[in-house]
C-alpha positions as CSV (number, residue, x, y, z in Angstrom):
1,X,43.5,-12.4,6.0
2,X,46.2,-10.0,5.1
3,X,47.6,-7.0,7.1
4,X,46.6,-4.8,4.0
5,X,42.4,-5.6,5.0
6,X,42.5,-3.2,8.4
7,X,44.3,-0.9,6.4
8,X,42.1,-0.2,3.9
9,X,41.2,3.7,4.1
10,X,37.8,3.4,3.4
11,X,37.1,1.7,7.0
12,X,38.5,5.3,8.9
13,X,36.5,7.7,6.3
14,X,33.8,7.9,9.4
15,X,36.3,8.9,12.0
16,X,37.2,12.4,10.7
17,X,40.3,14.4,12.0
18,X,39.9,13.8,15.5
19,X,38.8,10.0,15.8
20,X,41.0,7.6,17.9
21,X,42.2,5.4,14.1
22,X,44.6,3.6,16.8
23,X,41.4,1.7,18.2
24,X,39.8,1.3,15.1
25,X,42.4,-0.4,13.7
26,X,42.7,-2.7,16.8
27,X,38.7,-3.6,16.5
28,X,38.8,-3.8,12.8
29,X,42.5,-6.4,13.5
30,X,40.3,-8.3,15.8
31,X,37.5,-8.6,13.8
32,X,39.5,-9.9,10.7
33,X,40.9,-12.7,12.8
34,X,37.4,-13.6,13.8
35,X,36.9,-14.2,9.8
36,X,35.0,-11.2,9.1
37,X,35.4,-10.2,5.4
38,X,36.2,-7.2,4.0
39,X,32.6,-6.6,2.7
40,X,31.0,-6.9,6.5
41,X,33.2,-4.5,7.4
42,X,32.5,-1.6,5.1
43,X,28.6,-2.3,5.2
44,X,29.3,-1.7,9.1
45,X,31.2,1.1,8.6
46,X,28.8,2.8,6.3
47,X,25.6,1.8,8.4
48,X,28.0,3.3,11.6
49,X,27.7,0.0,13.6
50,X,30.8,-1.4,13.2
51,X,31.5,-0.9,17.2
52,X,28.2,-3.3,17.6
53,X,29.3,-5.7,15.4
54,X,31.3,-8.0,18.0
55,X,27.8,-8.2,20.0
56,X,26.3,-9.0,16.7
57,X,28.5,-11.6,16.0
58,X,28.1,-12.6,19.7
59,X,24.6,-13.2,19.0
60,X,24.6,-15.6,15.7
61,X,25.3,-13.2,13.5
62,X,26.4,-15.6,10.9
63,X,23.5,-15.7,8.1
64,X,24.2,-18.7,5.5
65,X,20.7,-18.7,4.7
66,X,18.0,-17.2,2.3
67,X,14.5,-16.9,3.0
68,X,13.5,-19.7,0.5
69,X,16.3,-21.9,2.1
70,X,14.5,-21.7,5.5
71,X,11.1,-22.1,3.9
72,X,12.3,-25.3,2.3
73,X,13.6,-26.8,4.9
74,X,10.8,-26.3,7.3
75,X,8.2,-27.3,4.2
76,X,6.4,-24.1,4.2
77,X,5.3,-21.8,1.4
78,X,8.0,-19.3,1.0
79,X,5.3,-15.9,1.1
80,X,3.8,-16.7,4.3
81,X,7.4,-17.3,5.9
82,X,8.1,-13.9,4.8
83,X,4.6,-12.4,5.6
84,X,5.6,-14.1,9.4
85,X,8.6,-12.5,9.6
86,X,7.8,-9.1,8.5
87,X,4.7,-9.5,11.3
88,X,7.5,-10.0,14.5
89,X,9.1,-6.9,13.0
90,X,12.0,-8.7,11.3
91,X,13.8,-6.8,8.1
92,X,12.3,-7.6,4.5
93,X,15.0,-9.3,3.1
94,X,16.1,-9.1,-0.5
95,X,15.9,-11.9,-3.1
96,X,18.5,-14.4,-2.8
97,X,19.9,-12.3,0.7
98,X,21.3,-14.6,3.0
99,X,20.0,-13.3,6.1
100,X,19.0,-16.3,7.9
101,X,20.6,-18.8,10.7
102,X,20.2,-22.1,11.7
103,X,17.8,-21.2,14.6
104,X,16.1,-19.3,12.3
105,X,15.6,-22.8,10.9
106,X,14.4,-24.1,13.8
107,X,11.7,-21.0,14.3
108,X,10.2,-21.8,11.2
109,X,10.0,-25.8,11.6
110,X,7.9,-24.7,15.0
111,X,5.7,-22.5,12.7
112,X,5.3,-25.1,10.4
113,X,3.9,-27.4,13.7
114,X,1.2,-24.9,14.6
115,X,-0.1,-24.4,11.0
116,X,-0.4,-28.1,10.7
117,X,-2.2,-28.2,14.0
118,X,-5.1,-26.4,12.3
119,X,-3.9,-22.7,13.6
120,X,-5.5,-20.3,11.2
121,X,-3.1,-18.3,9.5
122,X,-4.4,-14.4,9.9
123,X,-4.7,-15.8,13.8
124,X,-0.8,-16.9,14.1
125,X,0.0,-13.5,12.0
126,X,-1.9,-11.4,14.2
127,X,-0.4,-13.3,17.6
128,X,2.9,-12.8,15.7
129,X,2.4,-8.8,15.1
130,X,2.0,-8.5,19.1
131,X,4.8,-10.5,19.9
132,X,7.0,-8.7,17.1
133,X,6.1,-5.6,19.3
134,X,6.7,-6.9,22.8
135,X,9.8,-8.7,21.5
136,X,11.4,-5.2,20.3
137,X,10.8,-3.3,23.0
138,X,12.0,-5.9,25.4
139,X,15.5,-5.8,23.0
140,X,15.3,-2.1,23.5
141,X,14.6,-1.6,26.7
142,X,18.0,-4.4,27.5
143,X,20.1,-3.0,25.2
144,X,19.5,0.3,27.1
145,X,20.4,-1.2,30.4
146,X,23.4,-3.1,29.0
147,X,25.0,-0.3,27.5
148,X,24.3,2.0,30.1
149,X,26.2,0.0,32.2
150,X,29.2,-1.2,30.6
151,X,29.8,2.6,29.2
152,X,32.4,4.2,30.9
153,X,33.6,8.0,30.3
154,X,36.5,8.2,28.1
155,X,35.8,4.7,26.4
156,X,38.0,3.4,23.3
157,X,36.0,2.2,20.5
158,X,37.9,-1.3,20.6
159,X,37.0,-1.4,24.5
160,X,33.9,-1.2,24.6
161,X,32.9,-3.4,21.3
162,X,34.5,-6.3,22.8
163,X,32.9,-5.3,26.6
164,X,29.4,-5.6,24.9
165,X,30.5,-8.8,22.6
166,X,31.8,-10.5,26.3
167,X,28.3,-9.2,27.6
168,X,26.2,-11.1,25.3
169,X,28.1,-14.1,25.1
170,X,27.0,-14.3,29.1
171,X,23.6,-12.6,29.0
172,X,21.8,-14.0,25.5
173,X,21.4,-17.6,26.8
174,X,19.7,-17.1,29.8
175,X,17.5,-14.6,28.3
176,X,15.3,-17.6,26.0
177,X,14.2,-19.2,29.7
178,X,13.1,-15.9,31.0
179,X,11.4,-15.0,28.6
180,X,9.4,-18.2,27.8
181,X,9.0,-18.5,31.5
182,X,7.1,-15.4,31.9
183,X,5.1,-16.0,28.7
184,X,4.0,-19.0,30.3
185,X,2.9,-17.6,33.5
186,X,1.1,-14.2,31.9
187,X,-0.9,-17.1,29.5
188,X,-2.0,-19.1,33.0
189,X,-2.9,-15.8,34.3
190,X,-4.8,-14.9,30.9
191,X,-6.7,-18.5,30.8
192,X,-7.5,-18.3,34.3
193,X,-9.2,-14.7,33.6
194,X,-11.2,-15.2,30.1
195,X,-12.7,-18.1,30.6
196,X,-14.5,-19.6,27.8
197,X,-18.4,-19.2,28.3
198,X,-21.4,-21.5,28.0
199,X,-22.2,-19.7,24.7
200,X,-18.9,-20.3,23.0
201,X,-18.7,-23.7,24.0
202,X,-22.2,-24.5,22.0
203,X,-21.3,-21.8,19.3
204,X,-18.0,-23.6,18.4
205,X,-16.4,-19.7,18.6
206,X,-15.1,-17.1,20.9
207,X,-18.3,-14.2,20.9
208,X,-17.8,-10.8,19.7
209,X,-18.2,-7.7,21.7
210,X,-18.6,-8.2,25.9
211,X,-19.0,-6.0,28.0
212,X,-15.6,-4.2,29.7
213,X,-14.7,-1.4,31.8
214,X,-12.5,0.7,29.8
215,X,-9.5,3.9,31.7
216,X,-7.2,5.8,30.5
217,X,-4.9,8.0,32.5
218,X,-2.8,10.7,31.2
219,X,-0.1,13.6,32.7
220,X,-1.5,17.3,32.5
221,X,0.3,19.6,30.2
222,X,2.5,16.8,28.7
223,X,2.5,18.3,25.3
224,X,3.3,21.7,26.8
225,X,6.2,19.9,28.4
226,X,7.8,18.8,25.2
227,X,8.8,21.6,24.2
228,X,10.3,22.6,28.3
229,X,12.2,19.3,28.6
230,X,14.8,17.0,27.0
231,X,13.6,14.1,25.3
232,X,15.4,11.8,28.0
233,X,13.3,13.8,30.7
234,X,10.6,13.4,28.8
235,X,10.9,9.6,28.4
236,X,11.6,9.2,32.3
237,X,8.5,10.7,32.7
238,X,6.5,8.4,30.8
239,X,8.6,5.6,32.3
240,X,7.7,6.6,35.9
241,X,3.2,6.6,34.8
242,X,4.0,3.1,33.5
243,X,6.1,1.8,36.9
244,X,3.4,3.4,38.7
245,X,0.2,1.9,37.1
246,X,1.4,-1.2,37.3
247,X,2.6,-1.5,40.9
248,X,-1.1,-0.5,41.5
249,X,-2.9,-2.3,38.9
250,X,-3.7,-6.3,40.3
251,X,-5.8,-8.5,38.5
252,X,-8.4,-8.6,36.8
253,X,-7.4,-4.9,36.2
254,X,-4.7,-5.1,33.9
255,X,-2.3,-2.3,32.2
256,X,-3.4,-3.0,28.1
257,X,-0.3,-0.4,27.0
258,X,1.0,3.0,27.5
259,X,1.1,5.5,25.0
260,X,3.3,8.2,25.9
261,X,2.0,10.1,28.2
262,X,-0.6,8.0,28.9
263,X,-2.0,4.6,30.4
264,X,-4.5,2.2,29.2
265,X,-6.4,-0.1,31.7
266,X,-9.0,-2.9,31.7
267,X,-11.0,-5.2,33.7
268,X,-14.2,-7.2,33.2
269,X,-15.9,-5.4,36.3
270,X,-15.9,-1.4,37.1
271,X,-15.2,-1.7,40.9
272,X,-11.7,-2.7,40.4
273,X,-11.1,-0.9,38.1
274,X,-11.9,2.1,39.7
275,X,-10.3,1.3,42.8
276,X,-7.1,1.4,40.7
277,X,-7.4,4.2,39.0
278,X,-7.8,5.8,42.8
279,X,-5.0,4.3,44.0
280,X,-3.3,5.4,41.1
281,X,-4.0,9.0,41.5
282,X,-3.1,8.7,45.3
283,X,0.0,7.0,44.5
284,X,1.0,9.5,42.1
285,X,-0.2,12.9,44.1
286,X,2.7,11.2,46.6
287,X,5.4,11.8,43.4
288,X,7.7,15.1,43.6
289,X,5.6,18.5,43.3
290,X,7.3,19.3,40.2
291,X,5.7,16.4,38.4
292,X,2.7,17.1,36.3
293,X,-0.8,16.3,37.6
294,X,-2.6,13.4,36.8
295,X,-6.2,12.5,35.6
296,X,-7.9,9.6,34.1
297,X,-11.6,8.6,32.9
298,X,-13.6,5.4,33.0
299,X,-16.5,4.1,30.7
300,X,-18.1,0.6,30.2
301,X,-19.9,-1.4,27.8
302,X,-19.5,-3.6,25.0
303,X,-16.0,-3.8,23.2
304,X,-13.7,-6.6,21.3
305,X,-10.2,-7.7,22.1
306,X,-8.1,-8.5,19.3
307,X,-4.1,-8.9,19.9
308,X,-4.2,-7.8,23.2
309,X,-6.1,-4.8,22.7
310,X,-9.8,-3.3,23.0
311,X,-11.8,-1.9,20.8
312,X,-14.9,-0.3,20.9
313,X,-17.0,2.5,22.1
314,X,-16.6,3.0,26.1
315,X,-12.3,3.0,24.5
316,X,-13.5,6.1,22.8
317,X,-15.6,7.4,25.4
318,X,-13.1,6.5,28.2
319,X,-10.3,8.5,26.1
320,X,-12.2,11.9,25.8
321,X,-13.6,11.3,29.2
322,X,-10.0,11.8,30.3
323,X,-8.9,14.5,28.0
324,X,-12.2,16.5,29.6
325,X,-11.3,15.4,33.5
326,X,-9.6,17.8,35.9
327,X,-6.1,17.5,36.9
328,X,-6.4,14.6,40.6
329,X,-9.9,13.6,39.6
330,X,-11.8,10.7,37.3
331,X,-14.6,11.1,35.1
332,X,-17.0,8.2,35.5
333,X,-19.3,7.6,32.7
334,X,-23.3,7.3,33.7
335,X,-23.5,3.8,32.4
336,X,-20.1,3.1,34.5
337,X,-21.3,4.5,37.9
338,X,-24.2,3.0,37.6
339,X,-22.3,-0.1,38.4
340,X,-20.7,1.0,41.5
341,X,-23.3,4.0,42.4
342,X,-23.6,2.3,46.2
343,X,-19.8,2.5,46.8
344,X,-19.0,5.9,47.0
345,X,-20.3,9.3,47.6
346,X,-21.1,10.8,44.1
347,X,-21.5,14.6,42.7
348,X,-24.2,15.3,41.1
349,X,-24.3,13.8,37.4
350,X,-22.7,16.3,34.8
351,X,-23.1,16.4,30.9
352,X,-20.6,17.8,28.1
353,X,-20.3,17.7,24.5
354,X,-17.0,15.0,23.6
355,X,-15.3,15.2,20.5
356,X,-16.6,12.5,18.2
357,X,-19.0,11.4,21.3
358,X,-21.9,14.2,21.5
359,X,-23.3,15.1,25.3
360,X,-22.6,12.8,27.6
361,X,-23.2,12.1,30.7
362,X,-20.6,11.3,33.5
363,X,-19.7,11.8,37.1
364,X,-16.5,13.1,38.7
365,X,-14.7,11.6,41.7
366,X,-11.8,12.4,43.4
367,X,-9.5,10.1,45.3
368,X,-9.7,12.1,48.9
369,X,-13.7,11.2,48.2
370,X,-13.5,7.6,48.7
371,X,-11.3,7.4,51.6
């Protein structure tokens, strides 16, 4: 590399006036010597990430590989490898791009195993969409703590590249074991909990629709929040519902997923479930004042899972049973309580018109009720 390649004006365009050049040119130096080209560099520059590109590097970012490359060398058909990646939320990659590396390789050869072990194909694409999912915002959610961390007021551009790059080279291997650790102990808990019934076994099949108990629980006046508080308030806010739900939720009540201002819970039996959602609302009436209010509803009946989510109508039901309960209370549908009608000390039953539901029928419980 010559001295001329860090000096090439094009790589300070971003800075303006009043960017620190001195530790550009030191990262840019640095990264030269590393053997990036000139060509990495300006496609950092322009796509602003050429302070992550030591952490990149850090974490095989050499790609000597296209997508039919991989394909070929783990034997599969070139279409579905891209169909895969695009499923776990990987970028579309060009013809002939080489985006690929060698454990990219090795991903695909595993692929390869579980189609030859009979695996459908829409089956591994679907279990692929979920992991894509879980995968990204587990890279979010470390990224955020990482860089929150290692930031420091005042920072020089150089700096704090090469802090992050020294970061992953220690973090990124011991985050493959953790992760496949826990993915093995949430799949015992999962086989343990949906276990395969008399009917499958002499259908050949998993069944269709079985009956679930459905919650949702949501913050008051969320919406009229956003437009009161910053984004990053906002987000905590959301944060502390999920933290919450799921220090209270034990199995077979499980936390499904949280949608912004909102939880989503399950459980093949309404009792548990309901006790959660109390202890939820308990837990939660023990958060600052200031905090919005809580509420939740519950429904039950027949529904489908399908990559780690439920469908069906006591989903629906449970949703605009919570969008109709008062702030501290659940709405219980009939068909729900019915279940559990012995354990608690009920109002008399109510009925309402639900968006997309018609009159129903439901029951409202608070938590101080129960105790």
């Amino acid at each position: 590399m010559t001295h001329d390649l860090w000096d090439d004006r094009r790589l300070y365009e971003d800075l303006g006036e009043g960017g620190d050049r001195r530790a550009r040119r030191e990262l840019l130096k640095r990264l030269c010597e590393a053997g990036v080209s000139r060509e990495q560099l300006l496609k950092a520059v322009k796509e602003e990430r050429i302070a992550a590109l030591p952490a990149e590097l850090a974490l095989g970012g050499e790609t000597p590989y296209t997508l039919t490359h991989v394909a070929r060398q783990a034997s599969l058909d070139p279409a579905f490898l891209r169909q895969m990646l695009l499923a776990l939320g990987r970028p579309n990659p060009r013809r002939g791009e080489r985006a690929f590396t060698d454990a990219d390789i090795d991903e695909a050869r595993i692929l390869k195993t579980f189609v030859d072990a009979g695996l459908p194909r829409k089956d591994i694409l679907g279990v692929a969409r979920v992991m894509g999912n879980g995968m990204a915002n587990t890279a979010l959610a470390i990224r955020e703590m990482v860089a929150g961390a290692l930031l420091e007021q005042g920072d020089s551009e150089d700096g704090l590249a090469f802090r992050y790059a020294e970061a992953a080279e220690h973090l990124a291997p011991l985050l493959a074991p953790l992760l496949g650790h826990e993915l093995l102990a949430h799949l015992r808990e999962v086989v343990r909990r949906e276990a395969v019934t008399q009917a499958e076994r002499d259908s050949g099949s998993l069944s269709g629709a079985r009956p679930v108990a459905v919650a949702f629980a949501d913050l008051v006046g969320f919406t009229k929040l956003g437009h009161e508080l910053r984004p990053d308030e906002l987000g905590q806010l959301a944060t502390r519902l999920s933290e919450t739900a799921m220090s209270e939720a034990t199995p077979p009540v499980q936390v499904v997923k949280t949608i912004g201002d909102a939880v989503m819970l399950a459980s093949p039996r309404v009792a548990e479930l309901l006790d959660v959602l109390i202890a939820l609302l308990t837990a939660w009436e023990k958060q600052p004042a200031e905090l919005p209010e809580l509420r939740a509803g519950l429904a039950y009946g027949p529904a489908v899972t399908r990559a780690g989510d439920w469908f069906g109508a006591p989903v629906n039901l449970a949703s605009r049973l919570t969008g109709a309960a008062k702030a501290g209370t659940v709405n219980v549908a009939a068909d729900a309580q019915e279940e559990v009608a012995d354990r608690y000390d009920w109002d008399r039953r109510k009925r309402k018109g639900l968006r997309g539901v018609g009159r129903t029928a439901y029951f409202r419980i608070k938590p101080e009720a129960t105790s």
